[in-house]
N, C-alpha and C positions, 0 to 999 in steps of 0.2 A: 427358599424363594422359588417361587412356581410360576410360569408364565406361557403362553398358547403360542407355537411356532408356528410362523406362517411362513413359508418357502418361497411361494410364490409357483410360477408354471417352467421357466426357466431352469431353474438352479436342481430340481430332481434330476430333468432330462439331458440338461446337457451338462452339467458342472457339478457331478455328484458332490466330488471333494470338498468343495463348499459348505453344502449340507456336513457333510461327515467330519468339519472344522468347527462349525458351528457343535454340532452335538459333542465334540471331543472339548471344545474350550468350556462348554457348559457344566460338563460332569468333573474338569477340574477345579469349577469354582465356584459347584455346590448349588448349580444355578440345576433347576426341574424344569424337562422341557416337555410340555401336552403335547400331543400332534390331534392335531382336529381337525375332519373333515371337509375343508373349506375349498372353496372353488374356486376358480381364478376370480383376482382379483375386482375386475378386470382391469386392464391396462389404463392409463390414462390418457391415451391417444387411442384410434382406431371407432372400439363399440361408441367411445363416452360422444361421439362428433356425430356421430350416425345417429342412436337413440339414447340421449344424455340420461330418460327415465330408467329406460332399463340396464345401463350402468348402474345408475343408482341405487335400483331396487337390490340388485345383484350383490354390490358394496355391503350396500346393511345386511343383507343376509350372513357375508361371510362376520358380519361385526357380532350378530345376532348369537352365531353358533360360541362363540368367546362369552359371551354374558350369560350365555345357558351355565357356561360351566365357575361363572364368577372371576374368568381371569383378565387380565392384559394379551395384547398379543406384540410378539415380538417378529419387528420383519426382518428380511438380509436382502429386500430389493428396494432401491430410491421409488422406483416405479410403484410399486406393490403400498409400501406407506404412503407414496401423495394420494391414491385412490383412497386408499381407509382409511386415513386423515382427513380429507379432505370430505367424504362422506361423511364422517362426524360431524365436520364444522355446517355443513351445509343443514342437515338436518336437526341441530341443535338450534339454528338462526333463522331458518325458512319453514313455516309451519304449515304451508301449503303441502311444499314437498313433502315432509314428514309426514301429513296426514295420508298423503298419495301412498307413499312406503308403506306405511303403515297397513292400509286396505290388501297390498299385494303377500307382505308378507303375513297376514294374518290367514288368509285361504293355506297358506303352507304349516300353521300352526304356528308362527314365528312371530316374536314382537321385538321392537327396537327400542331401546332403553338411555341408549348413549350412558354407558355407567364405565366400562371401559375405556384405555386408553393404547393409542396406537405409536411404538417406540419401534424404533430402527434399529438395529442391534448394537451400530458406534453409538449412537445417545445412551441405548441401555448400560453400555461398559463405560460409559466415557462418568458415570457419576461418580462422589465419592465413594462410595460401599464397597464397586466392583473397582475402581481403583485400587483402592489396599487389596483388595483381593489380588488384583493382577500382581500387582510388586509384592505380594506375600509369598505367592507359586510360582514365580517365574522362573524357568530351566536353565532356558535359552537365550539371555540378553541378545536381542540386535545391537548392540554397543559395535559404533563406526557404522551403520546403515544409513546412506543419505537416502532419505523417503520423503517422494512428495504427494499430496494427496487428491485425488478427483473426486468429488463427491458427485456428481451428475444435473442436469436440469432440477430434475423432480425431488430431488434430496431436500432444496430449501426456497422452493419459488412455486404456488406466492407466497408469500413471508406472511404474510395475516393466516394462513392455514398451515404454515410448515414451519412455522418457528415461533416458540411459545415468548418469546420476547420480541423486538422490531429490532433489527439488527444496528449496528453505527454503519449508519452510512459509507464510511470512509472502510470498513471491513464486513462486505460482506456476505463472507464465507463463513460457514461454520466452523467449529475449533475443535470439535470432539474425536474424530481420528486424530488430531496433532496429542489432543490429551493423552491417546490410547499410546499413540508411538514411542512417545515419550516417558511415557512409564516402563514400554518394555525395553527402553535405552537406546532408540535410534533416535539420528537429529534427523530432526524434522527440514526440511527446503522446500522455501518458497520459492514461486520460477513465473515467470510472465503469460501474461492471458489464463491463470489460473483459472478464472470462474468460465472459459470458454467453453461450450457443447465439448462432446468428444466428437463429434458428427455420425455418429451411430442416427439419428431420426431423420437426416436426409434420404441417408441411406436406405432407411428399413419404408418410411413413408411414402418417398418420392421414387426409388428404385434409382437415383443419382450416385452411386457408390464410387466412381471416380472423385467427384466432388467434395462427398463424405472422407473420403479420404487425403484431400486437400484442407479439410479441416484439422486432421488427428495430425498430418506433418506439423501443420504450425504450432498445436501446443508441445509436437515433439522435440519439436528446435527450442520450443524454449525451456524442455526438462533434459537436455541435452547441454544448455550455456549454461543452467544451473548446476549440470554436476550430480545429477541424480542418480544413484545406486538402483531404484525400485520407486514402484508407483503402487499405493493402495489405491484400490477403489473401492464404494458402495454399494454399485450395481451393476449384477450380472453382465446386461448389456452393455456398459461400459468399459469392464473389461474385456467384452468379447473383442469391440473396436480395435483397444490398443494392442492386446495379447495377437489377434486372428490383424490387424490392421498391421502389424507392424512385421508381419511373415510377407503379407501382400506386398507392402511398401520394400522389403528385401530383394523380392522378383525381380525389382526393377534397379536395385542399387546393391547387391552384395556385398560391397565396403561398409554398409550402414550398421553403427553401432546398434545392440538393441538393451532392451531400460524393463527388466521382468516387472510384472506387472502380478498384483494380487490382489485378490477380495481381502479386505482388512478380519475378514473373519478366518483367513489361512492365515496370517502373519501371529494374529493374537493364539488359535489352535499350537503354529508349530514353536513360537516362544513360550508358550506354556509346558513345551515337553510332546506332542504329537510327534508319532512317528512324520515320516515324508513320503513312506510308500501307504500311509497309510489316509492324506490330505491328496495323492495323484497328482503331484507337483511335475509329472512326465507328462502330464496330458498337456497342459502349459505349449503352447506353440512359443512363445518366447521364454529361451532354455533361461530357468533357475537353479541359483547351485541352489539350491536348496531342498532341489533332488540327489545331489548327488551325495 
């Protein structure tokens, strides 16, 4: 199985470990990972408000370098996949745009095919294939880990471009990190205001970062009543909030318990047998024994 990594701009620069979980869970479970010269994605906030075109145009190129080489691309940011998802759907449906695409990237040699598909790394694991895989090689059972999971804004909104079914109403959050957790033996907990922001885009948009961090207490207080061991997340940014949010929020309260926080692609890495100095679980501002 062979598939194009996309990083994204974040996770090389700041949060190698990531990356180096991501490539350490792949080569134990037989998964080929491309690296392609792709550019930012860009962001789904920021360029796309300013000139939606040349987002756009930008988008398809990094999709364009994927179809050159015939494969899928797989992401490890929520961010990173609504851009290149959402470029898909957009110019597979809007033929105006396409053909505009189309014009810019043809001066670069480049053409858009939409033949490609763009998976998030928990959806990639979360099937059955890499399911058995994962309970085939598993080293390290999390068995007794309470884990509850953030997926972020961009991970499943809007639902017509992020979720290849329309979800039940009454749930909905994605299930594919519950699927992953639970294979590698941790229970999973549910805890209140789940589908809340983490407040990371006040923050980063607005320069409101007090504020932002009146958002991360309250869903902390409620993975806090739940009894949570650990928090995965999807994306980078998200984890910066809690991890980097929850050092900030200490400043002010040194009694405050804190709740380790991971990219679900370090949990799946070090239950598959990854070393921990070799994931930089030190770098972690919110201490995990899982350094030690």
């Amino acid at each position: 199985m062979k598939t194009a990594l996309f990083t994204g701009c974040v996770i090389p620069i700041r949060y190698p470990g990531m990356e180096v979980a991501t490539r350490e869970l792949a080569a134990r479970l037989h998964v080929e990972l491309e690296d392609v010269k792709f550019g930012c994605c860009p962001a789904p906030t920021g360029l796309k408000e300013v000139h939606f075109d040349a987002w756009l145009a930008l988008a398809a190129r990094n999709l364009c370098l994927a179809e050159e080489k015939g494969l899928d691309v797989v992401t490890l940011c929520a961010g990173c996949t609504n851009t290149l998802r959402e470029t898909n759907h957009i110019l597979a449906q809007d033929e105006k745009k396409r053909l505009f695409v189309h014009d810019i990237l043809k001066r670069h040699g480049k053409t858009f095919r939409g033949t490609m598909n763009v998976h998030h790394l928990a959806d990639f694991l979360a099937t059955d294939e890499m399911l058995d895989r994962l309970e085939e090689r598993l080293v390290r059972p999390l068995t007794g880990l309470k884990v509850g999971t953030h997926y972020g804004c961009h991970y499943y909104r809007p639902s017509n471009t992020m979720r290849d079914e329309l979800p039940d109403p009454r749930y909905p959050l994605p299930d594919v990190m519950e699927k992953i957790l639970e294979t590698l033996g941790a229970q999973v907990v549910e805890y209140g205001r789940q589908d809340l922001c983490c407040g990371a885009a006040m923050g980063i948009n607005t320069g409101l970062t007090d504020e932002a961090l009146q958002i991360t207490d309250e869903k902390l207080a409620s993975m806090y009543q739940a009894g949570l061991d650990a928090l995965a997340t999807a994306c980078p940014t998200c984890f910066a909030q809690f991890d980097t949010g929850q050092a900030l929020l200490r400043r002010k309260d040194k009694s405050r318990r804190s709740i380790p926080v991971y990219h679900i692609a370090e949990l799946v890495a070090y239950a598959l047998g990854a070393e921990p100095e070799r994931l930089d679980f030190k770098s972690h501002k919110t201490k995990t024994p899982f350094a030690e």
